[in-house]
N, C-alpha and C positions, 0 to 999 in steps of 0.2 A: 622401477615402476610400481610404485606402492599400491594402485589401483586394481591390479593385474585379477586380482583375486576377486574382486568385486566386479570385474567387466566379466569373468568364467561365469559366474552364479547369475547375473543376466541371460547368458547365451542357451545353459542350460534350465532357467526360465522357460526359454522360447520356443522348446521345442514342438509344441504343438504345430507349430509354422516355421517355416524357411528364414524367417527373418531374423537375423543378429544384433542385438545392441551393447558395444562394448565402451564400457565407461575408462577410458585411459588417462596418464600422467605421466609428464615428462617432469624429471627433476629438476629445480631450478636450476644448478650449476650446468645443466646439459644445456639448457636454453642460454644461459650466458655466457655457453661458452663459443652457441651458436651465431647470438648478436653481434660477440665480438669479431669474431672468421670472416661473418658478412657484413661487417664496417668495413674492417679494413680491406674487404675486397673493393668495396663502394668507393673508400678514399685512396684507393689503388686509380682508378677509373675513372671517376666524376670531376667535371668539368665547373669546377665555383670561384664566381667571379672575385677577384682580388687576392687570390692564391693558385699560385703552380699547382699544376696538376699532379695528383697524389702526396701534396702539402699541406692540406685543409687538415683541420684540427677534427680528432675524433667526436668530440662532443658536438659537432658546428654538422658533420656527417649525419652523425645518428639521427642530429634534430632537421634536419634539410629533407632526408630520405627515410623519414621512421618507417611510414605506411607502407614503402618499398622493400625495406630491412625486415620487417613482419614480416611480410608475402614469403621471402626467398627461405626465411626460418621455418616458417612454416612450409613451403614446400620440400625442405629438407629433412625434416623432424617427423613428421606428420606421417607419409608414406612408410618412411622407416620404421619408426614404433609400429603402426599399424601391421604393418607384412612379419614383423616379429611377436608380437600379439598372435596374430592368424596360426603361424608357423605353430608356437607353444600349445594353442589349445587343436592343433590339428582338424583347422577351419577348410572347407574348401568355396570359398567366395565363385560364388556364379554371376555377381551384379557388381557395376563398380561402387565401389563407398562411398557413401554422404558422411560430411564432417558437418555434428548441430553440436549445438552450447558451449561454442569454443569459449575457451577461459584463458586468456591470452595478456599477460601484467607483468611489464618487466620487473626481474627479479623475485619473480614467483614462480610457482610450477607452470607448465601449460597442460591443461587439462580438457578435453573434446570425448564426445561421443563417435562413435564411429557405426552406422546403419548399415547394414547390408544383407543380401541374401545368401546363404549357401546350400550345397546339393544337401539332401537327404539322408540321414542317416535307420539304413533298417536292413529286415532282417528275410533271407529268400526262403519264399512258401516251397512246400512240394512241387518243383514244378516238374517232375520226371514220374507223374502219376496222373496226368490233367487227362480227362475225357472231353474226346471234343466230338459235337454233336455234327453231322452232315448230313446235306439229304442226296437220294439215293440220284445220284449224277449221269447220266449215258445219251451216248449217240444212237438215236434209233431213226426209223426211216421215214417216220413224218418230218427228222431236220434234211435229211436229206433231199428227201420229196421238196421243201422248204427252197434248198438253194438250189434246187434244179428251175424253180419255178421263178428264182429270181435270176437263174440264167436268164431264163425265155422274157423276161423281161426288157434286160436288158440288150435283149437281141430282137425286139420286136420293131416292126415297121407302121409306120403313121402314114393311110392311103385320103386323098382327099376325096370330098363328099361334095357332089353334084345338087342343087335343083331342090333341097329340102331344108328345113327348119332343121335347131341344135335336139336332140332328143338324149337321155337319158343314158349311158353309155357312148356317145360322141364323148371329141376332145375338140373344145371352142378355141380356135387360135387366136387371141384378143393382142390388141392392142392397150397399156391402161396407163394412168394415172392416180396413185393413190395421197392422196391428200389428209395428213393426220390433221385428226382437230384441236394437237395443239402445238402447231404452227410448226414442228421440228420437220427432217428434213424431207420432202416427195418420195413415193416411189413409185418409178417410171420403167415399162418393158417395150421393148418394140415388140417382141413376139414370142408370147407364152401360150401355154396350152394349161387348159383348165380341165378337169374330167368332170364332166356336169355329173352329176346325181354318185359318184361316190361317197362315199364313208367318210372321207376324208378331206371333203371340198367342202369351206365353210359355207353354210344355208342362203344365206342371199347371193351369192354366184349361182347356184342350181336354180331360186325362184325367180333371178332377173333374165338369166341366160337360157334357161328350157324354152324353148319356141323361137328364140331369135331367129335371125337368118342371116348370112354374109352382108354385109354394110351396115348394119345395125348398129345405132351406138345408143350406151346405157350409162343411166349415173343410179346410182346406191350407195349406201352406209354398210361400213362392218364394224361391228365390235368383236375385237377382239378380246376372248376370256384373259384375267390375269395368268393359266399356266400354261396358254401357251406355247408349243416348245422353241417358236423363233422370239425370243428377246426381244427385236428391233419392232414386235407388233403385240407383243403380250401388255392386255391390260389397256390399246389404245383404241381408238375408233379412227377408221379411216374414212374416205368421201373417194368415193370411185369413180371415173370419167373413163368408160372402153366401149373400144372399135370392135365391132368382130373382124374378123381379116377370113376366116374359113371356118371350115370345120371336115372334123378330119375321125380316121377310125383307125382303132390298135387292132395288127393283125400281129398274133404270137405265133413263133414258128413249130412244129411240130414236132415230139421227145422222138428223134430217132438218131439214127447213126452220122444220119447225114449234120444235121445239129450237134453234137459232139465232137465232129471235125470242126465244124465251124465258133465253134466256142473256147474251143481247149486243145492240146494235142494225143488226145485220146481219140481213138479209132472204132470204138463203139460205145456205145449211150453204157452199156453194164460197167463197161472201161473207165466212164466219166464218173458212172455213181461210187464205183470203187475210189480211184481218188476223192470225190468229194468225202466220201465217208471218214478215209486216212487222215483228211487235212483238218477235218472235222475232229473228231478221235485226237489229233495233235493241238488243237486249240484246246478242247477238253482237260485234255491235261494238263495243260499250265491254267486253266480255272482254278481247277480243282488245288494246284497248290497256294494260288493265291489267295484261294478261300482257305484251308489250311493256314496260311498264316495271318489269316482276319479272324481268324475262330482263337490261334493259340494266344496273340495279342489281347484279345478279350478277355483270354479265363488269365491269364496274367493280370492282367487288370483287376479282376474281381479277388484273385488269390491274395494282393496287397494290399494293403491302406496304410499310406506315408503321405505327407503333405510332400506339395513341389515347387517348385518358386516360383512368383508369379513373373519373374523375369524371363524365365524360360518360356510359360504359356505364352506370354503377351508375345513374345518372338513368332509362337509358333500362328496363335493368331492374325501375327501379320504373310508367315507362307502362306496358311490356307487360301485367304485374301487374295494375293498376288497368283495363288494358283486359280480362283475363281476368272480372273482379269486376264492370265492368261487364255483361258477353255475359252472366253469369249473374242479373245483376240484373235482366235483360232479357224470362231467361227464366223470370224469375217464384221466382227459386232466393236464400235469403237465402244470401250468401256465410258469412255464420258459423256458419250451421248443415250447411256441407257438411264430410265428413271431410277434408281436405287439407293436407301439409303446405305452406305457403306458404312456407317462409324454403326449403326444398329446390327448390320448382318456382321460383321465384323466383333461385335458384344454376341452376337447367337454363338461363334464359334469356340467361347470361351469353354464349357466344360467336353465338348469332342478334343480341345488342344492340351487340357490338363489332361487328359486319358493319353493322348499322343506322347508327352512328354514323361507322365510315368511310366510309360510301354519302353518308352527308349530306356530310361534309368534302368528297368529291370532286365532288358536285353540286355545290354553292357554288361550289369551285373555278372549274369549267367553266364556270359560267352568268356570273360574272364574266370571265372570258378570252371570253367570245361576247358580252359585252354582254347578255345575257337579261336582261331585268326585267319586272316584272309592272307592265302601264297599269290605269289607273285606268277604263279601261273592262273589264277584264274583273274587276276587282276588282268593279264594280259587277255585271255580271253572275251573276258570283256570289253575290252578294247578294240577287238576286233569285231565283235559283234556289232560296237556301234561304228567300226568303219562300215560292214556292209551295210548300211542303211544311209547311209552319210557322204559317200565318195569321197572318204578322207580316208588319207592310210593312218593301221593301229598307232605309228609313231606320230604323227602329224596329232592325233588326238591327243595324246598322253604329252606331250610337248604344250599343246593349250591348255589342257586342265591343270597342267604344273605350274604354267606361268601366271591363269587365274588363280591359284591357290582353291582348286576346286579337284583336287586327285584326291586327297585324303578323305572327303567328304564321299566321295566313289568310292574307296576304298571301307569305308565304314558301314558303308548302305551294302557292300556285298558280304559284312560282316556281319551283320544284322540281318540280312536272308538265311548267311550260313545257321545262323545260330533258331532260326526260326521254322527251317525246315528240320534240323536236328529234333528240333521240339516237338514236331508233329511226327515224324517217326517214332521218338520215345513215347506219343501221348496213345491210349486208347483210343479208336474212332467208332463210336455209336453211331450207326446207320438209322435217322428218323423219318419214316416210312408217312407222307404225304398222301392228299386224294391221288393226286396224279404224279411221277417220279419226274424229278426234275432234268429239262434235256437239254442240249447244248442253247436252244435261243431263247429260252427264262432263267438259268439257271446264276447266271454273274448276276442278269437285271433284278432279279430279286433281292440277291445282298445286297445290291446299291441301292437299293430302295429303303433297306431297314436302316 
């Protein structure tokens, strides 16, 4: 392959980007010797009118099935050179190969380019030095006070209301009909509760429903803001047609002991807040490491600059994608019935994907330079972690993940914590000291906000 040298000085060309272009050459006598292999397999085989079968004359072959006899040369030739090309210059292709300006003339060389991406070739920063920034994280007694409160919540009683008009504080028990104005699909309640004059009750419920009384029926418009947090009404206007059916009042039951039995199996309310606090305290901590590994991810990111392939990003911009349509499928929302353009949000998530795909490069990296591997005991452990939640036994799982070819992918992702919590132990942590210290129910919401 006479070219050989001249497809190298290409490659290292290109290094600014992932992309390869190798200009290759196969000798003529390799290709004629290829023509001839697969004639005669043709005239072994082929079926031509006015000769026995595998008695057709070679040249009568060649000219019957030329366009066939290329193809098969070419798929013989072509891979071959190729994968030993790669091999010499110690390529590692992440995309498959495009063959352009094939040069293809019997009894001449055959000559093609060969396009492709491969992984990265660089060099690993300090990463056994990284200061990672956190803010000051703790369970204090406004989250607890918090979920006592949404005990009482959910432990309170709805008493109905006699003889009077909806006021302010009432729960309106409506019947409705909501009609979007553009034309997609109703939505219909037999019987919901609205809470007039809350925070959280959008403004025309509170202005058509304050004063009602029981038999009342109302029609109004809402516009829905585009953010929304339910999807299925973000951004639309709806047309309301409700009944009142009642009206009704929240009685919350009172922080004692007696409540604490009745919520929990705790035996005094100080008993419940201790739990609360522990389960609290244990959520905390797994925050806290996942923020840990959203902080080391980062300064990784910033400690390198390598280009990545865009074969990789475009992959991962299609998880992120698929993981958006899941959260929605989740929430009960059919993704094809939401207004969105997908191929635009799907272009937004391009430079979070290129971050995602160099974070994974330099993980691997690292975790091979440290030795890190995932044992087969925590492989199992994990395994069982996801039977408790699954009512599948550890083996019954690990039997499906093997047979989807999705173990190794589990097993990679526990390799990729190991190596990520190792990093956060070897990193410095600077504590960055906020108006207010962050407490278990802002403290994740605010990373997922940035």
């Amino acid at each position: 392959m006479s070219s050989l040298g001249k497809g190298l000085f290409m490659a290292e060309a290109a290094e600014a980007t992932c992309r390869r272009e190798l200009e290759l050459e196969i000798p003529a006598e390799d290709v004629t010797k290829a023509m001839d292999r697969v004639t005669k397999e043709f005239a072994r085989l082929a079926n031509v009118p006015g000769f026995r079968k595998g008695k057709a004359p070679l040249t009568l072959i060649r000219k019957r099935f030329a366009d066939d006899i290329k193809g098969e040369v070419l798929q013989s030739l072509v891979p071959e050179t190729l994968e030993k090309a790669v091999n010499e210059q110690k390529l590692q292709p992440v995309s498959q190969p495009s063959v352009e300006k094939l040069d293809f003339n019997e009894g001449q060389p055959l000559k093609f380019t060969a396009v492709f991406e491969v992984l990265p070739q660089f060099e690993l920063g300090n990463y056994k030095e990284m200061t990672l920034e956190m803010p000051p994280m703790e369970v204090t007694e406004a989250d607890v006070d918090r979920a006592l409160e949404e005990a009482r919540e959910r432990a309170s009683t709805f008493t109905p209301v006699e003889g009077r008009a909806v006021a302010d504080g009432d729960y309106a028990q409506l019947k409705l009909v909501g009609t979007p104005s553009d034309g997609s699909e109703p939505l219909q309640a037999e019987s919901v509760l609205c809470h007039i004059g809350a925070e959280e009750t959008m403004a025309p419920f509170n202005e058509n429903l304050r004063g009602a009384n029981t038999g009342d029926h109302k029609t109004f418009d809402v516009d829905y803001p585009a953010d929304y947090p339910d999807p299925k009404l973000a951004g639309k206007t709806y047309h309301y047609d409700v009944d009142v059916l009642g009206v009704k009042t929240k009685t919350l039951p009172e922080l004692n002991d007696e409540f604490a039995k009745d919520v929990s199996d705790a035996t005094t309310l100080e008993e419940l807040k201790t739990k609360i606090r522990e389960n609290q305290q244990h959520q905390l901590e797994h925050q806290v490491k996942d923020l840990k590994r959203e902080r080391v991810l980062a300064e990784l990111v910033k400690l390198h600059e390598f280009p990545v392939p865009q074969a990789l990003v475009e992959q991962q911009m299609d998880v992120r994608l698929q993981r958006m349509v899941r959260q929605l499928a989740q929430q009960g929302v059919d993704p094809r019935a939401v207004n969105v353009d997908w191929v635009s949000l799907r272009k937004r998530q391009e430079e979070r994907s290129k971050d995602d795909v160099k974070a994974e490069l330099i993980v691997d990296r690292i975790a091979t330079a440290e030795n890190i591997e995932t044992t087969d005991e925590e492989v199992q452990a994990e395994l069982e972690h996801a039977a408790s939640h699954s009512g599948e036994s550890a083996e019954v799982i690990r039997a499906r993940l093997t047979k989807e070819g999705t173990l190794d992918r589990m097993k990679s992702k526990l390799r990729s914590d190991k190596t990520l919590d190792w990093l956060a132990q070897n990193s410095q942590i600077k504590i960055v000291a906020k108006a207010e210290p962050e407490t278990l129910a802002n403290a994740a919401g605010a990373e997922t906000q940035s």
